[in-house]
N, C-alpha and C positions, 0 to 999 in steps of 0.2 A: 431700650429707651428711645423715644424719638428721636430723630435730629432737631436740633434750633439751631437760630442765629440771635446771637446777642450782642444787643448796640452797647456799646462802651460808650461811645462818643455821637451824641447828636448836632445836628444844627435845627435852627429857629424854627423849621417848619417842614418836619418831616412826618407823614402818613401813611397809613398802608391804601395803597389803591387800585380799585377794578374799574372793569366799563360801567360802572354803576347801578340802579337798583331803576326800570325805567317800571312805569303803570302806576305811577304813585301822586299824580299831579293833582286831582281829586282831592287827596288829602291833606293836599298842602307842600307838599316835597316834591322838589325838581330833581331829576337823574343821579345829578353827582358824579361821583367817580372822577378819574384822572384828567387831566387840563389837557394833556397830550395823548389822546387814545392811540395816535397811531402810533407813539412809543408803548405801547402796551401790545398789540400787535409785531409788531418788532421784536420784543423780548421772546414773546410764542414761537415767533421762526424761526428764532436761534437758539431757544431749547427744545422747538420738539413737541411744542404742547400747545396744551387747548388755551384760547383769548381769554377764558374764562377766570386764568390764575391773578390773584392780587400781585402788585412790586410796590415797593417803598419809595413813595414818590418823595425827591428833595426837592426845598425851594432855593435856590441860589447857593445854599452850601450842603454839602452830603455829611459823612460822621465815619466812623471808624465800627467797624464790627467784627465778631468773633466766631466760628465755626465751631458745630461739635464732633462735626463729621465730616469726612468728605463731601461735598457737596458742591453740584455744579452753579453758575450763575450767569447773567447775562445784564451787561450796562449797555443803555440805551437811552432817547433824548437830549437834553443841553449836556455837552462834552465836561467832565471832569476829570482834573486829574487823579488818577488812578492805581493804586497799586496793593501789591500781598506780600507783605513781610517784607518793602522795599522794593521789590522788583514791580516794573511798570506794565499797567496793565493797558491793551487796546480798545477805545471804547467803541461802540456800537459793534459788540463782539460776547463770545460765551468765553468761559472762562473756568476752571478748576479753582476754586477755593478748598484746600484738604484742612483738615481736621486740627484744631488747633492754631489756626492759620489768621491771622488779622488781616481783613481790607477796610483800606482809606481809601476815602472818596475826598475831595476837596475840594474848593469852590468851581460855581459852574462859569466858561472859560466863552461859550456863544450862544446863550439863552437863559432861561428861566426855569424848567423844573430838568432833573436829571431822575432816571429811574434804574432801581437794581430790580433784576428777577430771581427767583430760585427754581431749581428744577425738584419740579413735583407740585410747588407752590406752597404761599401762605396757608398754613392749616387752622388758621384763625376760628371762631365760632362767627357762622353767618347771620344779619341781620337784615330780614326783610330780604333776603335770597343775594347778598353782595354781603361782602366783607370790607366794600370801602367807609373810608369814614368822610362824615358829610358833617363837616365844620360848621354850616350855619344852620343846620337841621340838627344841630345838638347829638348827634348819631356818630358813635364812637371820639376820637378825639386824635390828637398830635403825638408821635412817639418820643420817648426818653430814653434816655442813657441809662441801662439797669435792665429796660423793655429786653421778656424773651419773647422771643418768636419762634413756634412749632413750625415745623418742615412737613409737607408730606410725601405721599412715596412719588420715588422719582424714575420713571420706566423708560427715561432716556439713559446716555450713556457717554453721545457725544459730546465735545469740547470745541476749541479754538477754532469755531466758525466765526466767521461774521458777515454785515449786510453793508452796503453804501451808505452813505451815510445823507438823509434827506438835504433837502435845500427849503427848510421852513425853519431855519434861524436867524435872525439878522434882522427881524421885519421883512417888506414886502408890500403883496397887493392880496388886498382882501376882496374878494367877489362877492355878491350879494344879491337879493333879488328885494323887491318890493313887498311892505308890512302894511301894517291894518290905517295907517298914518299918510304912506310916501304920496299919495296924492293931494294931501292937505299943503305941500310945500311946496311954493312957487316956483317954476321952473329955472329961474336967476338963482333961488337958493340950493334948491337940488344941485343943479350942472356947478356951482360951485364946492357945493361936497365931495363932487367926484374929481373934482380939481386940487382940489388942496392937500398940499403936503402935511401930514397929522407926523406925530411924535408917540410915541410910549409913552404915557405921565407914572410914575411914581407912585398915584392914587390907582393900587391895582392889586386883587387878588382873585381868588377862587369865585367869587362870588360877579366881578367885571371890573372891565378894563377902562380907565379915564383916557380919551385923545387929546391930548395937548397940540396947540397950534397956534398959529398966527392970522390975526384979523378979527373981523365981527365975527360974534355967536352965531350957532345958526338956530330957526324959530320957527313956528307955524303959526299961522290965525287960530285962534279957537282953542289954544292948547293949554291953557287954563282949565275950562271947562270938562275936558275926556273923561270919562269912567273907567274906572278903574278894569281892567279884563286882562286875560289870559295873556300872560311872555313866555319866551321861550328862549336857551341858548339861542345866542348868536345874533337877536334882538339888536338895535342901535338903536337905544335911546338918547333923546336930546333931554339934557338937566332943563332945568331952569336959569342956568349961565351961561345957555347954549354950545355948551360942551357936549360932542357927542361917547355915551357909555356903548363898549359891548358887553352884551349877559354872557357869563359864562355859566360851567355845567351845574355851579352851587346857587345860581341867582334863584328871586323869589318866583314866586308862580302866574302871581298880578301885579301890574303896573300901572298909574296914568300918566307917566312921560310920553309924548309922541314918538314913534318909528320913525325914522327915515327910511330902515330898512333890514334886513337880515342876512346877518352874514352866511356862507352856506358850512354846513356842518364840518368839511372839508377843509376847510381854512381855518375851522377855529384853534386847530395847533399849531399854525403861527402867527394869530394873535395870543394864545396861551403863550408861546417860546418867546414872544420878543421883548427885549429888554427894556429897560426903563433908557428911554433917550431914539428908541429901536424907530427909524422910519417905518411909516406904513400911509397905504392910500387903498382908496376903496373903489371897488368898478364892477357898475351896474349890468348884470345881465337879466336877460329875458329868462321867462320859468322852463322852457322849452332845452335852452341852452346852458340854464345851472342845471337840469336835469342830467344830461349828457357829461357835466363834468365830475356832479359827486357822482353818478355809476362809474368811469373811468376810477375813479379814486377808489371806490370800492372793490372794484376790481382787480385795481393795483394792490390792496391790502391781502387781498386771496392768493396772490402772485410771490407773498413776502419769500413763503417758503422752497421755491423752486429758486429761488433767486440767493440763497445763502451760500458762500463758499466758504473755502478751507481758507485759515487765518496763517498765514508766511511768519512763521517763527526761525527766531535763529535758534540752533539747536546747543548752542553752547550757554542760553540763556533759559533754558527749558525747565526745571526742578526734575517733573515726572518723567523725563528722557523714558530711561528702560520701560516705561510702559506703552512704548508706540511701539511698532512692526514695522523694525527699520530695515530689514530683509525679507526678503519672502521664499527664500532658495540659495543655495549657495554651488558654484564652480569652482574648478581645479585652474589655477594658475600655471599649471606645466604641462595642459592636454588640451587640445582642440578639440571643444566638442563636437565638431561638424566633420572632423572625420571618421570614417568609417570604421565601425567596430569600437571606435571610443565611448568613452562614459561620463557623464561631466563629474 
């Protein structure tokens, strides 16, 4: 019989998620997939396996699950507390979950989504060549307490690695380059956009992020008027309250709110991590020079798996103990091996 994992216990807003379904915008559907790709990424490194695997993305609280089998896993993105039948588990690390085994996940502790992996992956039925579900495109839906989830085969082996843990929590600076818009806005409004301290507002999901701030809106000439055309993640739309939105990977396809500008693909998992209240400020570069940062980012992402190490366990906390090679040879306590004619 397969392996699954089964949710006992959900939170509010939990889904299964990939890098998405991209070639679809034609039809009306933007990308989708996970808020925080580079936690997807991450999970890959520390099990061993292809980007390609779906993880159970949480939104602010995670849930309680059940094993049928041994089966390896890997927590990754906004830090939660963590643990398997009691014992605490490390997060942004792989992990043994055995058979029969409950993990609790509990509220997220320095961001916004937290993601479990499974080794082998979600063996879910694909949709449109992705297994994520795409909440405003009507395309799959929200997991429940009850949800089983197929396992597939799992050709890794290893355990207790883990990565660093990033610095895209807490808010931050979002980098940006210039949209279809950013010249429409007077240079006193612009250079104050790139000044102003912005907030996380509350008004925020899959779909974009509200900045909440202090002082006048900001606004363009003519911005009544726009045609409706083509957006994309990462978009800074200005409302009509001169609140500016970022599109995230669920937004729609077209808009006629003006740009000021577009955040770079790179950054958009710490606008997706930052909390409601989370500082953030934006800062303008040239196309030349966002170019140079998301290849470094991308780079770094191909880098995950050379960069994972063995996780420091204390061994009196272990379960599986007898199953490492805690010897590799053994010696005589009452002979020297280095003298001659000895044997160890």
């Amino acid at each position: 019989m397969t392996a699954h994992l089964t949710i006992t216990q959900a939170g509010p807003a939990m889904s299964l998620q990939d890098l998405g379904r991209p070639g679809y915008r034609a039809q009306g559907l933007t990308i989708g997939g996970a808020a925080d790709t580079t936690a997807i990424h991450e999970g890959a490194a520390l099990l061993g396996q292809s980007t390609s695997h779906a993880a159970i993305e949480m939104a602010g609280q995670g849930g309680s699950f059940t094993a049928s089998a041994d089966m390896r896993i890997a927590l990754t993105g906004a830090e939660m507390a963590a643990s398997v039948d009691g014992e605490t588990l490390v997060w942004n690390a792989s992990h043994l979950l055995p058979a029969g085994g409950t993990l609790q996940l509990g509220g997220t502790r320095n961001g916004t989504y937290g993601y479990l992996h499974v080794g082998g992956g979600f063996a879910t039925p694909t949709v449109m060549g992705s297994r994520a579900s795409h909440l405003a495109g009507g395309i799959g839906g929200l997991l429940n307490a009850g949800d089983i989830l197929p396992i597939g085969p799992d050709k890794g082996t290893e355990v207790a690695m883990t990565l660093s843990k990033g610095d895209r929590f807490g808010g931050g600076k979002l980098r940006f380059v210039a949209s279809m818009q950013t010249a429409s806005f007077s240079e006193d409004s612009f250079d104050r956009f790139t000044r102003t301290a912005f907030r996380r507002d509350a008004r925020a999901n899959r779909m974009g992020i509200r900045m909440d701030f202090d002082g006048e809106g900001f606004n363009t000439a003519g911005q009544l008027s726009i045609v409706s055309e083509v957006v994309v993640p990462g978009d800074i739309q200005i409302s009509g309250d001169g609140a500016p939105y970022v599109l995230m990977f669920e937004c729609q396809t077209t808009g006629g709110y003006p740009r000021i500008g577009s955040v770079l693909p790179c950054d958009l998992p710490r606008a997706a991590q930052a909390q409601t209240g989370a500082p953030l400020t934006f800062e303008f570069l040239e196309m030349d020079a966002a170019v140079a940062v998301q290849n470094r980012y991308l780079a770094d992402l191909k880098s995950l798996k050379s960069r994972v190490t063995p996780l420091v366990r204390d061994p009196a906390r272990i379960r599986d103990l007898l199953s490492y090679q805690l010897i590799s040879g053994a010696v005589s306590a009452s002979t020297n091996p280095f003298e001659k004619g000895q044997k160890p």
